[in-house]
N, C-alpha and C positions, 0 to 999 in steps of 0.2 A: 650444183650450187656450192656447193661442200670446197669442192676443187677449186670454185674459182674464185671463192672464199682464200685459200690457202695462195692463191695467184698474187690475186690482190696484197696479200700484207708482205708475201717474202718479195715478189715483183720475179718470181720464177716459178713452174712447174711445181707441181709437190713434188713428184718424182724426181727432179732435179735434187730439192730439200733436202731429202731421204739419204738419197746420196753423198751430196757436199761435204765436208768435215770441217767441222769449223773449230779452227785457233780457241780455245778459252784454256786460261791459267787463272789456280788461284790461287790470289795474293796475298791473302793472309791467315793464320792457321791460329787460332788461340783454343791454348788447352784451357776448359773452365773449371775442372775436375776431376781430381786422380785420385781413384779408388783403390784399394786392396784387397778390400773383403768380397766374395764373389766373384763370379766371370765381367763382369761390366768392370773394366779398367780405366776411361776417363769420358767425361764429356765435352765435345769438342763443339768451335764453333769456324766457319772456312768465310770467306768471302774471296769473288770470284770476280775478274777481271774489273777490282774495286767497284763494283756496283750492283752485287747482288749478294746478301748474309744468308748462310744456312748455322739453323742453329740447331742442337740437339742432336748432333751426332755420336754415335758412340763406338769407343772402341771396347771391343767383346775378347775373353779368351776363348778361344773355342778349343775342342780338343787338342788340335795338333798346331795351333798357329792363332796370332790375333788378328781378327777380321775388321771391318767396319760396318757398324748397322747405320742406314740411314734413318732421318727422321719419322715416326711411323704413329700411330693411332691405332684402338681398337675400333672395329667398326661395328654394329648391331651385330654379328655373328660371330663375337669375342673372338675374330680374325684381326690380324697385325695385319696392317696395310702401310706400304711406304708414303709419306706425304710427297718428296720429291726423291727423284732417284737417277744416276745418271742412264741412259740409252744404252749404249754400244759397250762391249766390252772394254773398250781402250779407254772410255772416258772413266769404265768404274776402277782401272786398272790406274788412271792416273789420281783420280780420286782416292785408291786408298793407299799407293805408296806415298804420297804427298802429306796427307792424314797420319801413318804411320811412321814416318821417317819423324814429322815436328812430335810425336810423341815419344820416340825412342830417343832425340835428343833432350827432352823435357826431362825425363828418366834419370836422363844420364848425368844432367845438369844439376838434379837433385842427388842421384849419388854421391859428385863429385864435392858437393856442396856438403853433405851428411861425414865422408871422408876428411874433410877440410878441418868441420867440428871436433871429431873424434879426436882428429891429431892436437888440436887446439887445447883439448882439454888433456891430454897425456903430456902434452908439454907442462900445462901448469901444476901437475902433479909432483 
């Protein structure tokens, strides 16, 4: 029943499904949040082939590198559960370079912006 449930709405096999890979890009990346203090570095919001918002994404330091934590909950067993989360390895791999890159230019745009200042004001000195 399950299956042909699953027939029904894709109009293919699950096992077809499973397999497929399907095109999604997203189009748009807003940083809502850039922190300093702590490992939690910003929080992000992505939307995705303009017609679906994920929001409360965060980018983490972690030891050796920044990651991306998706959206998550604690659940009855003060367990972190992901609310949405991508599948496949490639979709979390474009997910967090995609994440990652609009926040390293955010950074940078701020640096350059803070640089800009400093000089602004040694000039008027």
């Amino acid at each position: 029943m399950y299956r042909y449930f699953l027939d029904s709405l894709t109009g293919m096999g699950a096992k077809k499904r499973v397999n497929q890979e399907v095109n999604m890009n997203i189009t748009d990346v807003k940083i809502r949040k850039i922190l300093s203090e702590g490992r939690l570095r910003a929080v992000v919001s992505i939307t995705v082939d303009d017609m679906l918002a994920v929001h409360d994404i965060k980018v983490v330091q972690g030891d050796e590198r920044l990651f991306v934590a998706m959206p998550s909950r604690k659940d009855e067993n003060g367990v972190f559960r992901d609310i949405i989360h991508p599948i496949s390895p490639s979709a979390r791999k474009m997910f967090e370079e995609t994440i990652l890159e609009a926040y390293e230019r955010q950074m940078a745009a701020y640096a350059a912006e803070e640089a800009s200042s400093e000089a602004d004001t040694d000039t008027e000195d």
